[in-house]
N, C-alpha and C positions, 0 to 999 in steps of 0.2 A: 453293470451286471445286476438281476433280478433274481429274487428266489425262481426255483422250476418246480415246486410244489404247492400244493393248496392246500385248505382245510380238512378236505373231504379224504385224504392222504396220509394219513397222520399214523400210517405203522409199519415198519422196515426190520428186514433180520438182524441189521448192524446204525447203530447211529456213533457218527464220532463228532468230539464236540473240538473245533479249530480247526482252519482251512490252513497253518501253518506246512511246513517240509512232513512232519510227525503225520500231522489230521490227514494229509494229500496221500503219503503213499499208506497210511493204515487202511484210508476208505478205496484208495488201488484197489492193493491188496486184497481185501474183503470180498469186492465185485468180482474182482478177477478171477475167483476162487469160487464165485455164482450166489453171492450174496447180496439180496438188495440192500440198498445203502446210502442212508443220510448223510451230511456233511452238513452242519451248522458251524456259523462264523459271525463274529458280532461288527468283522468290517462290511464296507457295502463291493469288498475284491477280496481277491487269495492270494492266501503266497505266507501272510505270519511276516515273521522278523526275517524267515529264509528270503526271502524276496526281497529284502534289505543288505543282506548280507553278502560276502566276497564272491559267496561259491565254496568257499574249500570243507571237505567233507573226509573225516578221517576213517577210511571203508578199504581195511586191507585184508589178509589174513591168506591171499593167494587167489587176486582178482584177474581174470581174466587181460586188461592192462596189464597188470603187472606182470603174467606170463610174459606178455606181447613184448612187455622191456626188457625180458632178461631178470626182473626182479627176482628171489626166493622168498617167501612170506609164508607163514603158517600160523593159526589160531593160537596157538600154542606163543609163536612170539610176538602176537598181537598181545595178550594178556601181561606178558612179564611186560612190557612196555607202558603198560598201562598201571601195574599194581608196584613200580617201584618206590620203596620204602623213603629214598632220599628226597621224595619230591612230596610236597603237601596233595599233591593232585592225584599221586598213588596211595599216598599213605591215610587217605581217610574213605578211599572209596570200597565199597562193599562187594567183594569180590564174585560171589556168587551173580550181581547185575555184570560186570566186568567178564566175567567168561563166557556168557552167553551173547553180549557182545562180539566178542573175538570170536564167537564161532558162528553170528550169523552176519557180520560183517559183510563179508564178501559175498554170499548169497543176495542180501540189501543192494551191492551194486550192481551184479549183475540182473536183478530183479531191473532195476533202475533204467538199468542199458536198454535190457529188451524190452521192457513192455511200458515203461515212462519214459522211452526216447528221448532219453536224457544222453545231450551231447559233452564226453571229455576232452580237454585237453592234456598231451600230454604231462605224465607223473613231473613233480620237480624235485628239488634235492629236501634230502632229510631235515627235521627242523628238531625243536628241541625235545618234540614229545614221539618222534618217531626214531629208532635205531636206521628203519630205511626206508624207501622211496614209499607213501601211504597216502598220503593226503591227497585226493583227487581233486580238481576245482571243474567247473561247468564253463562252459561258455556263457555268454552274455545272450538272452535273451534278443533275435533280430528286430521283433516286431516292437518300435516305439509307445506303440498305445499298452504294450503289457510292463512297462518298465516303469519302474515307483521311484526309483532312484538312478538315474543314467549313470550307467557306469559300474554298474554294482549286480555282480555274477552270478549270485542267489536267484535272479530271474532264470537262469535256465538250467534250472534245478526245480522249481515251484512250479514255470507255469509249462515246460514239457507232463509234467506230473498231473498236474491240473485237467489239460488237454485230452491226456490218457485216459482219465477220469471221467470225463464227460462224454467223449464218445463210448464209452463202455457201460457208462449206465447210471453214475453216480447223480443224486441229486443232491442241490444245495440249496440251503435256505440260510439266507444270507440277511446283514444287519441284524440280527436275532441272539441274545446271551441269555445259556442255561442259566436256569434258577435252583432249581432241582433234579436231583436223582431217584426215583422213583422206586421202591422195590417191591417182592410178592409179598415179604412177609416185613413185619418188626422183631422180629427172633433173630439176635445176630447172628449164630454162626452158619442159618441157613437159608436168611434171605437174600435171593434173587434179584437181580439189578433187569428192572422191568421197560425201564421209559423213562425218562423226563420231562421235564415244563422248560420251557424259554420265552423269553419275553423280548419281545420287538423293542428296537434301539434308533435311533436317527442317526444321522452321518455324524455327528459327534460324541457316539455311544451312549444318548440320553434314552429311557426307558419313554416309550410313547403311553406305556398303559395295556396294549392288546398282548396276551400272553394265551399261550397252547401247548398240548400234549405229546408225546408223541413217544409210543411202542417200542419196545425194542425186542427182538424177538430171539436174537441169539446175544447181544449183549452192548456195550458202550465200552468205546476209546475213546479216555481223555487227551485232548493233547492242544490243552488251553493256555499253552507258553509259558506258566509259573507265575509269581508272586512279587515280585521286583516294585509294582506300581501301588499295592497294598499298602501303607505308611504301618498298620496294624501286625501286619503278617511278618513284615518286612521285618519288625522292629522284635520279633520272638528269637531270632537269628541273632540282629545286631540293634543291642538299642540306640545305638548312638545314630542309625539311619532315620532322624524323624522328616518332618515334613519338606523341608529344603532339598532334597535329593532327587532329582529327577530320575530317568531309567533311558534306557537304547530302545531309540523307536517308540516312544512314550505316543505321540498322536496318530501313528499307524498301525502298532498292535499292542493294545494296552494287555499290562499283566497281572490282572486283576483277583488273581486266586481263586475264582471262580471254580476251577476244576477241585482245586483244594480245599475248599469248603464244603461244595458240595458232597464229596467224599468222606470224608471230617463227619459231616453230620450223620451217615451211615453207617461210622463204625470204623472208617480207613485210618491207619498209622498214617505219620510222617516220620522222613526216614534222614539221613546223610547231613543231622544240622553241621558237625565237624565242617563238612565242604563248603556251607554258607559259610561260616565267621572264620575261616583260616587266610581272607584275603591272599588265597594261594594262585588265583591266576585272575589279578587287574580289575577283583571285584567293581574298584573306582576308578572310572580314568580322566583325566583331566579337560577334554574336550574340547568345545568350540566356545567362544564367546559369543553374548548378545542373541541370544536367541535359546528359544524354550524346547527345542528337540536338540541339545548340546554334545551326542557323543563323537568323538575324534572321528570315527570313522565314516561317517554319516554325510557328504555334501547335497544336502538338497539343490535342485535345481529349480528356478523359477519358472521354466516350461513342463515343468513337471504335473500332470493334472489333478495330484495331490498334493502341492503345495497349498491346497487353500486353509489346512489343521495345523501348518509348522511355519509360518507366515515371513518364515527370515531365514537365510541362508546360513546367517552368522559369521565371525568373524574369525581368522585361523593363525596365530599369530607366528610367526616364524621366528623371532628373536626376543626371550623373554625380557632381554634388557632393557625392551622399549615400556615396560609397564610394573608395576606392583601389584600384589594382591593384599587385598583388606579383609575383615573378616566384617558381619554387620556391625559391629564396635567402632571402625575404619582404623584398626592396628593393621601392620603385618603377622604373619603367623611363622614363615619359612623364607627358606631362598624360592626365589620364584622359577630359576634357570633349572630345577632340577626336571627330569623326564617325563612324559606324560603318564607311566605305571611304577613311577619312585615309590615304593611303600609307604615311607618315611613321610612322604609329604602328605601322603592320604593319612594318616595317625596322626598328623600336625593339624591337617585340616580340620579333623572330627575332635581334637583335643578341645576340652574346657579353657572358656575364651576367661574366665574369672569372674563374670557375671552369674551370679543365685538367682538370677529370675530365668535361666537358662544353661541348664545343665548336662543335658543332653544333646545331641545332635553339634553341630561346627560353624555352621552356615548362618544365612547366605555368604559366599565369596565374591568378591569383586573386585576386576581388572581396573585400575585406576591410570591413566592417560593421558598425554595429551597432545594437541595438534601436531607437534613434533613427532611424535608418532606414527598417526597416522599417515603422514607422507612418508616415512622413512617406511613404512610398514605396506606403505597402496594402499589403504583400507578406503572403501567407500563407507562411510559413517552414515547412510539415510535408508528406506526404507527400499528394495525388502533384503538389503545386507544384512540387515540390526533390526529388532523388533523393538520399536519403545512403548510398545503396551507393557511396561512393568520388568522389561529384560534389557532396557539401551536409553543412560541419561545422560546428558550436558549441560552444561554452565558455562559460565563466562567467571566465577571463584570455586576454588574449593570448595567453600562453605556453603554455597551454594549449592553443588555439584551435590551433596551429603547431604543437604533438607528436602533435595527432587527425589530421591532413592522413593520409590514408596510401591509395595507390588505387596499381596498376598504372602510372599515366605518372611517378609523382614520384620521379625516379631517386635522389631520398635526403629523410629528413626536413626540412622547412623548418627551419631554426637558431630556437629560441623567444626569444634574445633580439636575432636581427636583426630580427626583426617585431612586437616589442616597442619597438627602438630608433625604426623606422621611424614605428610610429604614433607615438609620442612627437614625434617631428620633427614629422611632419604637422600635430599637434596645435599646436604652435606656431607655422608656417605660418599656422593659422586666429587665433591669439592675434596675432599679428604683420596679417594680412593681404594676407598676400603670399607664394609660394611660389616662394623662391631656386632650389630642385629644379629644375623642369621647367616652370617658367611654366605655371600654370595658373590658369585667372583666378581670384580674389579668392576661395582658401578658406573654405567658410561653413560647414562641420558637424563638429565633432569628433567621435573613433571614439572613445568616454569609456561608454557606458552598455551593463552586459552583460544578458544574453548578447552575444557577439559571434560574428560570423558569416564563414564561407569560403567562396565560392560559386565552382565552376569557371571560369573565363571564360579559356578557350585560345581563339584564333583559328579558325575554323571555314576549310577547305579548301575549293572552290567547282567552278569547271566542270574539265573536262580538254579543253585543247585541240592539244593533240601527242596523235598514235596513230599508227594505220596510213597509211600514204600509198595514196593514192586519185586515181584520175584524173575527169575530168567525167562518166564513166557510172557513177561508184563502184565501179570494179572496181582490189582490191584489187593497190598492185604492189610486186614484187619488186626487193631490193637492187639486177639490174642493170637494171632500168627498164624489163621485163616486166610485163606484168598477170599474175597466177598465174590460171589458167584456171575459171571458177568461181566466184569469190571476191570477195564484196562488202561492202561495210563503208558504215554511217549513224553519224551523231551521236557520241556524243564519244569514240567509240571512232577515231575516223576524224580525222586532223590534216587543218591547213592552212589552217584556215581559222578565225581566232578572234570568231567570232558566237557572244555569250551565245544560251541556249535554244532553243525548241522548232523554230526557223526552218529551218535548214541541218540538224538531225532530220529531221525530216517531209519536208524537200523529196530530199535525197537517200535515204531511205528507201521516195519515190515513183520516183525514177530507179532506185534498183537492184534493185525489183521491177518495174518495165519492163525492164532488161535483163538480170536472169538468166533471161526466158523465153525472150530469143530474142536470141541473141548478136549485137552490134553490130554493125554496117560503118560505125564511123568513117571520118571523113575527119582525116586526121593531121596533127596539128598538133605532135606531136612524138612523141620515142617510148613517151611514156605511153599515148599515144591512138591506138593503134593496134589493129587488128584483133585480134579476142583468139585467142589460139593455140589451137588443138587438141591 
């Protein structure tokens, strides 16, 4: 896919910045509404992490499906669903984003239905964030050339949208990442969000050098994914997140705070940190091994014609008894059997190894192995299951095994006879049957037969839910509780509100391409929401 704009073009009513579910249906929206309309993305395709992801879209409130089912739903019980007290995920989100939500939910899908010909399947049973039947998922994308991940439902949600998009008029300018947000004035409570700069990027998001302007005439949505891949941004939240922690979808849609920044430097609050550091829904999840794009839910395929940025499948272990985890020290840290969203084991993982030249952060982790395993487990150990550019090593000793480790996160070589002493222990552990360490039920496989193996396994980083502070029409505001004029913000660049996926995306991504065409006349309910300045 190429840009469909040129130089000579360079000024639109509405520019949004992300081709994600959020970027897709705001610049809909926008056009639909008879707005011309940019859409910049720093990949060289669309779709964001939605086009990664399941499909499932939490979009109730008394949706036309839902009639269809029999369901009863109301805004009213979308919100109490959302803001309960006993749940980390209610109790830190900002209610006034949460109502606005619940009441334009349903509108977002039926916007969705009709005019992004976006195909459902039916509703299915209630899960743990809904009282009753809400979560809608998509079909899977038919067309193989628009699918990034086979198998993975978020295609027909992104590229119906997409589709919509292009035939109605939206332009894109693609491989390209904002630099700047431009405004009329430097007076903050009355400057105007004018235009931006972006600078040209190559297939691997590196900046080429050529960077350009461009107008914006009624205003700018952000909906730049959020901050997960920032080590800097990341670490304001959580400092124990440093460099070792990868992110979901790391070389398909990086999340680079871009939108957050840029904002930042104009004046924008960040809002909902609570939601970042309450690890209240799987911030870390345990993932895939041997391979650098590691979250669980994620199987790249080798036919896939973006496998050439995630280079290994990885490896998926089905029975943790077959392996240990080390930490770069080569100790254990935990049981290894426990779940892949165990809290416990995530606060085990990030815990101080007892090393002063390393205080922070947990990592690297590593899966330690051996041939025995791998048959008992199938794994094919060679390329492109396992990545050994720095993520998949083997040996023929232990000690061995522990001087090959060497990749950019492992801030010193593993010690070869701590991870020598280690398996030794372990090994007794299974001779003894019973594991004094870390209680871990009834050790059954010794790490004895070589090759032996090192296979990545850092915790993978997950949503971002602190950004930009945003009020119910998604208009971005200012440290003193100004909306900055212009200026809109979707999905998880946008705090406040801590709902996994595609839901609070797409729904305020339909709200703030409804209101950057035609500026609001709230009714004020505080000084968020209020009338947007000129």
């Amino acid at each position: 896919m190429t840009s469909s704009i040129d130089d000579t073009d360079l000024a639109y009513d509405v520019i949004v910045v992300g081709g994600g579910p959020g970027g897709l249906i705001a610049a809909l929206t926008a056009c639909h509404l008879g707005s011309s309309v940019l859409l910049i993305e720093q990949n060289y395709d669309l779709g964001g992490r939605g086009v990664i992801s399941g499909g499932g879209a939490y979009l109730g409130g008394g949706t036309s499906m839902q009639h269809a089912e029999g369901v009863e739903d109301s805004p009213e019980k979308v919100f109490q669903d959302w803001i309960q007290a006993e749940t980390p995920l209610g109790r830190y989100s900002d209610r006034e984003i949460v109502w606005a939500y619940a009441n334009n939910a349903a509108a977002t899908f039926e916007f969705m239905t009709e005019v992004g010909n976006v195909k459902w399947r039916p509703l299915g049973q209630p899960d743990r964030l809904d009282t009753i039947k809400r979560r809608a998922f998509s079909y899977e994308w038919p067309d193989p050339a628009g699918q990034v991940v086979p198998g993975q439902c978020g295609s027909g949600i992104t590229r119906p949208l997409e589709q919509a998009a292009r035939e109605l008029g939206v332009h894109f300018l693609l491989k390209h990442r904002m630099t700047a947000i431009q405004r009329n004035s430097n007076v903050h409570p009355t400057g105007r969000v004018s235009g931006l700069t972006a600078a040209e990027v190559d297939d691997y998001f590196v900046p080429t050098g050529r960077e350009l302007s461009v107008a914006a005439r009624q205003g700018i949505v952000l909906a730049t994914g959020g901050h997960s891949g920032d080590v800097n941004f990341r670490r304001m939240f959580d400092p124990r997140l440093t460099e070792e922690y990868q992110y979901t979808g790391q070389n398909w849609a990086p999340k680079t705070a871009d939108g957050e920044y840029a904002a930042m430097a104009i004046g924008a609050s960040i809002w909902g940190l609570a939601g970042q550091t309450n690890e209240s829904d799987g911030q870390l999840s345990k993932g895939l091994m041997a391979t650098r794009s590691n979250y669980h839910g994620l199987l790249w395929s080798t036919n896939s014609p973006h496998f050439f940025r995630e280079r290994a499948t990885g490896l998926k272990p089905s029975d943790y008894q077959n392996l240990i985890l080390v930490r770069e020290n080569g100790v254990r840290f935990y049981d290894e059997t426990v779940g892949v969203r165990d809290y416990d084991y995530f606060a085990a993982a990030m815990s101080w190894s007892g090393d002063p030249d390393k205080l922070n952060g947990g990592g690297p982790i590593w899966a330690i192995f051996d041939t025995d395993a791998v048959e008992r487990e199938g794994w094919n150990v060679t390329p492109p299951y396992v990545d050994p550019d720095g993520y998949f090593f083997s040996a023929d000793t232990i000690e061995e095994l522990a001087r090959r480790i060497r990749m950019d996160y492992q801030w010193r070589q593993m010690p070869p006879e701590a991870l020598r002493s280690t398996v030794e222990r372990y090994n007794r552990s299974v001779d003894e049957g019973i594991d004094t360490d870390h209680n871990r039920p009834t050790p059954r496989f010794k790490i004895q037969r070589p090759p032996f193996y090192a296979a990545w396994h850092t915790p993978v980083v997950h949503d971002s839910y602190a950004g930009l502070r945003i009020n119910g029409a998604a208009q971005v505001i200012a440290t003193d509780e100004r909306p900055i004029p212009g200026l809109y913000a979707t999905g998880d660049c946008a705090g406040g509100f801590t709902q996994h996926g595609l839901g609070r995306a797409l729904t305020f991504g339909h709200v703030s391409g409804r209101y950057v065409v035609s500026i609001p006349r709230l009714t004020a309910r505080n000084s968020t929401t209020a009338k947007e300045g000129e």
